[in-house]
Every structure is written in C-alpha cells, then in structure tokens.
BAZA-106627 format. One record per residue (C-alpha): x, y, z; residue in one letter. Coordinates in nm, 4 decimals. Example, Ala and Ser with C-alpha at 12.3 -4.5 7.8 and 13.67 -1.06 7.14 Angstrom:
<nodes>
+----------+----------+----------+---+
|       xx |       yy |       zz | r |
+----------+----------+----------+---+
|   1.2300 |  -0.4500 |   0.7800 | A |
|   1.3670 |  -0.1060 |   0.7140 | S |
+----------+----------+----------+---+
</nodes>
This chain:
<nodes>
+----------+----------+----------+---+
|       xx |       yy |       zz | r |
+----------+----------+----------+---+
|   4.7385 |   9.9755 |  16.9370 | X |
|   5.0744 |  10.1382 |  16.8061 | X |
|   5.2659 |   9.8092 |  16.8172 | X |
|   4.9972 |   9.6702 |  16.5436 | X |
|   5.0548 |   9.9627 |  16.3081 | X |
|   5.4324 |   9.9011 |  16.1965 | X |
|   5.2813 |   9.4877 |  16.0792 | X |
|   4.9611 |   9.6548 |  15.8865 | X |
|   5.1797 |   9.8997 |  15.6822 | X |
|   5.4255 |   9.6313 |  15.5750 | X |
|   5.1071 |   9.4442 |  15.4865 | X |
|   4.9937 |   9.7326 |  15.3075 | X |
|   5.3485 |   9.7738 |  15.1300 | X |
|   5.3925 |   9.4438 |  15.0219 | X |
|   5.0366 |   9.3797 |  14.8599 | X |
|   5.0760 |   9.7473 |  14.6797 | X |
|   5.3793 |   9.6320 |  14.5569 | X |
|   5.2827 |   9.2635 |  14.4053 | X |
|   4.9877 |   9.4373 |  14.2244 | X |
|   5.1530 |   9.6972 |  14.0545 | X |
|   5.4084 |   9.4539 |  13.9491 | X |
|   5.1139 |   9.2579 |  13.8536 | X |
|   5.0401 |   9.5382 |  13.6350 | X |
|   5.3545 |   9.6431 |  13.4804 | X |
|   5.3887 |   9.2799 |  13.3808 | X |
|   5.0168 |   9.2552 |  13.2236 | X |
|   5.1552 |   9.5413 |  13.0139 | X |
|   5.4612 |   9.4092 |  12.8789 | X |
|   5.2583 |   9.1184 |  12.7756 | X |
|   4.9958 |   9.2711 |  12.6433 | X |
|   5.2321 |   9.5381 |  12.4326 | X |
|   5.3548 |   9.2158 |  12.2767 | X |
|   5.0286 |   9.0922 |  12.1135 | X |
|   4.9839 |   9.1493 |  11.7765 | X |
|   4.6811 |   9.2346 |  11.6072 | X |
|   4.7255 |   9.1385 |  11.2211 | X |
|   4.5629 |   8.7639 |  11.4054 | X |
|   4.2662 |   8.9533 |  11.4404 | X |
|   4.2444 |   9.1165 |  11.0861 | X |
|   4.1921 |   8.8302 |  10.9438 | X |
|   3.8943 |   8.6791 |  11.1872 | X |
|   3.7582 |   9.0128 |  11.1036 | X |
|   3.8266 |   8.9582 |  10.7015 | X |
|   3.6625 |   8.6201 |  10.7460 | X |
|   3.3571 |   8.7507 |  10.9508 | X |
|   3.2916 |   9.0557 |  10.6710 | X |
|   3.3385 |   8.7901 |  10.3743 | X |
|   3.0748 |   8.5849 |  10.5390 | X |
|   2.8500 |   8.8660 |  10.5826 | X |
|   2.8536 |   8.9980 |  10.2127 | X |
|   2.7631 |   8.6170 |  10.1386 | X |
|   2.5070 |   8.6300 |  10.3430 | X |
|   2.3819 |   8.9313 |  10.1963 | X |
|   2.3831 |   8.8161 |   9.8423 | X |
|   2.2115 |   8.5057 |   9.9179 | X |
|   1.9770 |   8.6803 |  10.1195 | X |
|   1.8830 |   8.9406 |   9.8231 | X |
|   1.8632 |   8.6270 |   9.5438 | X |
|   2.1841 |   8.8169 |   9.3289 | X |
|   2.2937 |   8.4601 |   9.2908 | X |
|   2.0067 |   8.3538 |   9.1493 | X |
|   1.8715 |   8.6311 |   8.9576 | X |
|   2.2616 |   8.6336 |   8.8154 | X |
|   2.2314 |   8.2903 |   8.7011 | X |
|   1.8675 |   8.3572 |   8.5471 | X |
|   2.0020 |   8.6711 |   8.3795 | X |
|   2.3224 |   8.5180 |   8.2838 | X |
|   2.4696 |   8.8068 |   8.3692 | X |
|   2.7299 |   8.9171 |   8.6848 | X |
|   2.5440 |   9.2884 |   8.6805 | X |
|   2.3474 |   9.2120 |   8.9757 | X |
|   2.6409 |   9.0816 |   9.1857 | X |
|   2.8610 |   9.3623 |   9.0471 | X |
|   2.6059 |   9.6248 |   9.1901 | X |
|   2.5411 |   9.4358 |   9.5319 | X |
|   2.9497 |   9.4225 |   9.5895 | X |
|   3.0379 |   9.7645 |   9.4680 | X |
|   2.7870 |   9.8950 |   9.7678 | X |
|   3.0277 |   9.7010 |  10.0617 | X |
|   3.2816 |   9.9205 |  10.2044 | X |
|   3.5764 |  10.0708 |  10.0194 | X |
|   3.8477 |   9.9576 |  10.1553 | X |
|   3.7388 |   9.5921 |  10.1571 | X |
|   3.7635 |   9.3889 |   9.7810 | X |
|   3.5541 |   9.0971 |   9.6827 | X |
|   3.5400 |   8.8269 |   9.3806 | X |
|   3.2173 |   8.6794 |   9.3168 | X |
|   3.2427 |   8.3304 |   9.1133 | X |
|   2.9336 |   8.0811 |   9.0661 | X |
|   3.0212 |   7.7450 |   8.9917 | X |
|   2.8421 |   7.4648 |   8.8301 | X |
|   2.9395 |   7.1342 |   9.0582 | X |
|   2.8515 |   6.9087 |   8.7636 | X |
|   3.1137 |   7.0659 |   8.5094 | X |
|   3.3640 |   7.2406 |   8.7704 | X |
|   3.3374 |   7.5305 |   8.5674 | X |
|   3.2643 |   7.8675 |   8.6402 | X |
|   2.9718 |   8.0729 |   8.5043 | X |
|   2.9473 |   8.3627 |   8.6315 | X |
|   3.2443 |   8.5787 |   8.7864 | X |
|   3.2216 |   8.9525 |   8.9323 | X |
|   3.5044 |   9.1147 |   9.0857 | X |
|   3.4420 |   9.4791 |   9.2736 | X |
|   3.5563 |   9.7420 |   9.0580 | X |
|   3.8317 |   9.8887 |   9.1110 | X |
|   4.0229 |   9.6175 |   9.2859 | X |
|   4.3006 |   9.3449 |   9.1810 | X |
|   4.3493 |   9.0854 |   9.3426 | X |
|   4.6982 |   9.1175 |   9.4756 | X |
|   4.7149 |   9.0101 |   9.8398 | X |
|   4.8028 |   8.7435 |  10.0162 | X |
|   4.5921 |   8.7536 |  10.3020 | X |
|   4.2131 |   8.6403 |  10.1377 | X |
|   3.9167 |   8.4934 |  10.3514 | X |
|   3.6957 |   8.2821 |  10.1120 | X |
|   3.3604 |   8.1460 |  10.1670 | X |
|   3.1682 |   7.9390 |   9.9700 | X |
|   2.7560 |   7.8806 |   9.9197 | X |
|   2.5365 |   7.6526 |   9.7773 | X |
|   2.2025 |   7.7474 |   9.6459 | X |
|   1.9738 |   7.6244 |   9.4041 | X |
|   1.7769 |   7.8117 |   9.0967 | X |
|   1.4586 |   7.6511 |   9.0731 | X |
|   1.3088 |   7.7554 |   8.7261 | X |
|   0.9495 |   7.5797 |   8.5969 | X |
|   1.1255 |   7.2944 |   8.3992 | X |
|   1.4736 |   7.2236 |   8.5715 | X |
|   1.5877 |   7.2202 |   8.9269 | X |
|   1.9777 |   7.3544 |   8.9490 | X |
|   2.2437 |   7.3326 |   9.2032 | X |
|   2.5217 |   7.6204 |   9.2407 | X |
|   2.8270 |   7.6850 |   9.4011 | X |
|   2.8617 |   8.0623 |   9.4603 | X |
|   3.2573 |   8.1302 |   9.6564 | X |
|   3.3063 |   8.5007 |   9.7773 | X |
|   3.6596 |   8.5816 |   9.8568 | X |
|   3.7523 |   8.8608 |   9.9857 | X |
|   4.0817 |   9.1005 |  10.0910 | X |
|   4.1704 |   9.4370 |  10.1984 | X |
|   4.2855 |   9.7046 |   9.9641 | X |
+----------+----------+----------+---+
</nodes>
C-alpha cells in the first residue's frame, strides 16, 4: 500500500496545479474584457423599453391629436435621470417631422445614441394616419 502513495500524490500535484493555472489564466482574460460593449446593449434595451412604454400609454397618439409634444414631454421626463431621450414623430408621406420632445434638461451631445423607431397609426372618425415615432436615446 505505501508504494501506491508516492504515484497518487504526484497525481494529486499535477491536477492541483493545471487547475489553478486554469484559473489564474481565466483571470487575466477576463480582467481584459471591457464593459463599455455592454453599455450600449443596455442603452439599446432601455431605448426600446421607453418606446414601448409610450406606445403602450397612446402619448404618440394623443400627441398627434393634441398637436402638442406635452404628453411625450411628461411620459420621458418620468424615465431615469441619468438616461436622455428625443422624441420625434414623423409623417412618412412628407419626411417631415411634427412633433419633437426632448427630456428636459438634456443636450444632445454624445456620441454613443441607441435609436429606435415605431410605427403607429391615429385613427380619427374621418381619416386613417400613419406615423413614424424614433426615440433615441444616450446617457448623461
């Protein structure tokens, strides 16, 4: 039994020793990896939910029935503070824009902005209308 022992603990040394330098290599690695990629996923995914959550409340439409960018201007000024957003509706048969909203308080002054656009439609009793609503967004 003592002539097995002196094999085992070499065993024992050597696979100790490839998984710690498993380890110390996953570090370096990992200390490497930057994580300004994964700012902007996570610009992109908030930009798409404060779409979502102006579609899903009508402020595009009740903007365009108003003619007014007070609604939008309320609904963005409640998102978080250190996140900016422009709100601009678009009409696809001129190109132009009719209503714009931008959070107050911010300028637009980066260079890192997520951008998402919608289309919706404002149905009133005589007229059917199509929209463009784009909701960009950056960090302060």
């Amino acid at each position: 039994m003592n002539k097995f022992g002196f094999v085992v603990t070499v065993d024992a040394f050597l696979g100790a020793t490839l998984v710690l330098l498993f380890i110390v290599i996953s570090f370096f690695y990992l200390s490497h990896v930057s994580l300004t990629s994964w700012d902007q996923v996570d610009l992109r995914n908030t930009v798409n939910d404060e779409a979502a959550i102006l579609e899903k409340t009508n402020a595009f439409e009740y903007s365009i029935n108003q003619s007014s960018s007070d609604v939008l201007l309320a609904k963005i000024d409640e998102s978080y503070s250190n996140t900016c957003f422009e709100v601009t509706i678009i009409d696809p048969s001129t190109s132009m824009p009719v209503i714009h909203s931008l959070k107050t308080g911010c300028t637009k002054n980066s260079s890192e902005v997520a951008s998402v656009e919608r289309s919706f439609v404002v149905n009133d009793d005589e007229n059917v209308s199509f929209y463009i609503a784009r909701v960009e967004g950056w960090i302060k």
